[in-house]
C-alpha positions as CSV (number, residue, x, y, z in Angstrom):
1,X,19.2,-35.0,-50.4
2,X,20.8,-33.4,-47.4
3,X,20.3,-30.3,-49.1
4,X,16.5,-30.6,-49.4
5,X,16.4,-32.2,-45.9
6,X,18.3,-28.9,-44.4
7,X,15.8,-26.6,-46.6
8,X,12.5,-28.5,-44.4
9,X,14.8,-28.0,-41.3
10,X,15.5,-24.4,-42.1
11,X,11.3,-24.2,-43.1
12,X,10.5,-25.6,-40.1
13,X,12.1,-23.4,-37.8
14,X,10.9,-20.2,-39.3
15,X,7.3,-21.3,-39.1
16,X,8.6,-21.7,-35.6
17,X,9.6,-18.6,-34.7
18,X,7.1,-16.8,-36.8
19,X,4.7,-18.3,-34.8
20,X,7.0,-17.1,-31.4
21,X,6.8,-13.8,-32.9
22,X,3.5,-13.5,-33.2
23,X,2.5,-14.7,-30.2
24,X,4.3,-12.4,-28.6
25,X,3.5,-9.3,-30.8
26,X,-0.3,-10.0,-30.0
27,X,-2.9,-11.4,-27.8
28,X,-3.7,-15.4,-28.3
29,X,-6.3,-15.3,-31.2
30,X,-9.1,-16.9,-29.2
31,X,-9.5,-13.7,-27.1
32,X,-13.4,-12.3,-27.4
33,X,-13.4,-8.9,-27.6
34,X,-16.4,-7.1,-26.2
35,X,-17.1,-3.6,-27.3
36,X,-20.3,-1.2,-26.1
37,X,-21.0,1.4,-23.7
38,X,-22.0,0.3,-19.9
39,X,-24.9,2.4,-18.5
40,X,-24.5,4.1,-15.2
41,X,-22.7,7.6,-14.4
42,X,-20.0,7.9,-15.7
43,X,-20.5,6.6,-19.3
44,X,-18.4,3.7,-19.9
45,X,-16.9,3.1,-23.6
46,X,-15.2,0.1,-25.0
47,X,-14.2,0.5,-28.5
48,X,-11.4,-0.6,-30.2
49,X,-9.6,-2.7,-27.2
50,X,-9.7,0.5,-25.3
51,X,-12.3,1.5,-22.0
52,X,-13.1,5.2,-22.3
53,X,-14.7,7.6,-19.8
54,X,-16.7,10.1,-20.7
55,X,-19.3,13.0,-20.1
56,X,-21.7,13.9,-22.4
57,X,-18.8,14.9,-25.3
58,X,-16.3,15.2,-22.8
59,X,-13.4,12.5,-22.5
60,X,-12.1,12.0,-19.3
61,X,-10.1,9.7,-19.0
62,X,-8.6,6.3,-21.1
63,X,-6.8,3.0,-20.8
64,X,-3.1,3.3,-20.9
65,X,-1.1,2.8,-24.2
66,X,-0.7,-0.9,-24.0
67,X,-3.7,-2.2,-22.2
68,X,-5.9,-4.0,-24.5
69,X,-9.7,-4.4,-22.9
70,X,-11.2,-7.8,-23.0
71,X,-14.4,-6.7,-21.1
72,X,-15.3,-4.9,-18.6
73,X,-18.1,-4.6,-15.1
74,X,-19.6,-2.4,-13.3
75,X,-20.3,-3.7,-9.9
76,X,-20.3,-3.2,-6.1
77,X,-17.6,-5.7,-5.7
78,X,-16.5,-4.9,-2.3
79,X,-20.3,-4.6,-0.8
80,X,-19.5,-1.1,0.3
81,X,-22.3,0.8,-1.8
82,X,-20.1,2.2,-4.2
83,X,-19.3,1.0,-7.6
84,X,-16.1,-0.4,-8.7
85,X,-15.2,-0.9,-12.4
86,X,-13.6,-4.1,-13.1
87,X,-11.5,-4.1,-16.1
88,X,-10.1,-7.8,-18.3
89,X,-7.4,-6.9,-20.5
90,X,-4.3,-7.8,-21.8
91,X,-0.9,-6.1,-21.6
92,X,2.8,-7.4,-22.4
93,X,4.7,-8.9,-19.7
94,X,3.8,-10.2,-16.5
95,X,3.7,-7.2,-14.1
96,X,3.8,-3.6,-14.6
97,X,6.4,-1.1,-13.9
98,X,6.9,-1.8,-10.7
99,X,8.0,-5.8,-10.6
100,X,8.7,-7.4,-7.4
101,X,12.4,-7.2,-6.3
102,X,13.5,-10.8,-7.5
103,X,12.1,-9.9,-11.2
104,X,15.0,-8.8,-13.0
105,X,13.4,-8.9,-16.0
106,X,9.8,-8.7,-17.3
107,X,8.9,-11.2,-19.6
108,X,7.2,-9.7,-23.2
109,X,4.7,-12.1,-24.1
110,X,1.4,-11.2,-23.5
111,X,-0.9,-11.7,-20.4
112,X,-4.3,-11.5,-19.3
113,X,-4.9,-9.5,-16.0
114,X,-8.4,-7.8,-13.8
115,X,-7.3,-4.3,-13.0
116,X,-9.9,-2.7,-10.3
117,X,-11.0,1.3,-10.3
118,X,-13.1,3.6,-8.9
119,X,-14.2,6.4,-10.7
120,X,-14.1,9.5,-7.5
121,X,-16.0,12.1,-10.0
122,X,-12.7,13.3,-11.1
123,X,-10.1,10.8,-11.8
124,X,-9.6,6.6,-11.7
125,X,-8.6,5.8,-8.7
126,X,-7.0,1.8,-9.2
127,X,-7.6,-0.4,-6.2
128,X,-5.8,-3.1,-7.3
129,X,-3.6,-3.9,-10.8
130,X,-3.2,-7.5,-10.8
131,X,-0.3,-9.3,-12.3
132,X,-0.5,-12.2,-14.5
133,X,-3.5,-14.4,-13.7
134,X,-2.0,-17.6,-14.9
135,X,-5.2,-18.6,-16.1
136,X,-7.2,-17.9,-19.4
137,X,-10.6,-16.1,-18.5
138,X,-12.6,-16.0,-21.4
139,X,-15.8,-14.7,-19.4
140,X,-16.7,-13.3,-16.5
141,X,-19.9,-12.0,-14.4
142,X,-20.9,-11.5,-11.4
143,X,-23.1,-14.2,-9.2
144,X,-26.8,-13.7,-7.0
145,X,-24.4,-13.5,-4.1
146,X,-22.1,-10.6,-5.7
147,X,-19.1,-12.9,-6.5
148,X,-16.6,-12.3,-9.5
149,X,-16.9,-15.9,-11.4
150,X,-14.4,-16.5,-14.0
151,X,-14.9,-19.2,-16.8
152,X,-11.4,-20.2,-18.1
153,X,-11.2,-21.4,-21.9
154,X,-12.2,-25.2,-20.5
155,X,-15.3,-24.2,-19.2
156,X,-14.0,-24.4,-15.5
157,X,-15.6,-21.4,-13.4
158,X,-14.1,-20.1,-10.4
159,X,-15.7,-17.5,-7.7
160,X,-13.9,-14.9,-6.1
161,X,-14.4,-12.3,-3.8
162,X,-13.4,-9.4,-2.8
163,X,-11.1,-9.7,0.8
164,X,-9.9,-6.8,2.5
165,X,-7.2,-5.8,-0.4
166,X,-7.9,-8.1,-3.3
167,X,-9.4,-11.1,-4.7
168,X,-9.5,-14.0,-3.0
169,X,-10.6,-17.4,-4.1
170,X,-13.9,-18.8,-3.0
171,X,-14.9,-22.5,-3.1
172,X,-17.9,-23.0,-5.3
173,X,-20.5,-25.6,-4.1
């Protein structure tokens, strides 16, 4: 008997950290990945979890190794005339390589971030790389009023706009 109850112990907690390891080998599975090209100058690409930037045949420039692309806008966002490209995607741990000075570590699991470019006619300039959001966006658009609304996996949305260097949360009414 204590051999068979030690065998359901031992089962148990491999399912477990299968499950630990797969989780942190890959993006939750309820992630919606959108694929397509965005109209405007420059052309826009999504395909395969990766944004693209190209003219005519002519690639210009790519995500990272290690960005995955949820989605991604084109949009004024900071109301200055010029279009910013908005990027949701996933990367391992919570920051990038530059972690604040009390992070001694970065974690590994994966996490969901909005990383904000502008595309100067030569290169991607990023405006801001957030870290984690500690919330899980599974859509996002833009309002009327040119706010960034974020719909979390409960159907919560949030607004936010775009304040001086970043996004800031805006109450909805």
């Amino acid at each position: 008997m204590k051999t068979r109850a030690g065998l359901l112990v031992w089962g148990a907690l491999s399912l477990a950290g299968l499950a630990l390891v797969w989780q942190t080998a890959h993006p939750p599975a309820w992630v919606s990945w959108e694929e397509g090209q965005l109209p405007g100058t420059p052309e826009l690409r999504v395909e395969d979890r990766t944004l693209t930037i190209w003219e005519g045949e002519t690639l210009l420039w790519e995500t990272e190794p290690g960005i995955q692309v949820q989605d991604v806008l084109r949009e004024d966002l900071d109301r200055d005339g010029g279009e910013e490209i908005l990027v949701l995607c996933w990367r391992r741990g919570t920051y990038g390589p530059n972690r604040p000075f009390w992070v001694k570590e970065n974690p590994r699991h994966w996490s969901q971030h909005i990383f904000i470019y502008r595309w100067t006619g030569e290169e991607m300039k990023p405006l801001w790389m957030a870290s984690e959001l500690g919330r899980q966006v599974e859509s996002w658009t833009f309002d009327p009023v040119r706010r960034l609304v974020l719909t979390d996996r409960q159907g919560r949305t949030t607004a936010w706009d775009w304040k001086d260097w970043g996004l800031t949360n805006i109450p909805l009414r």
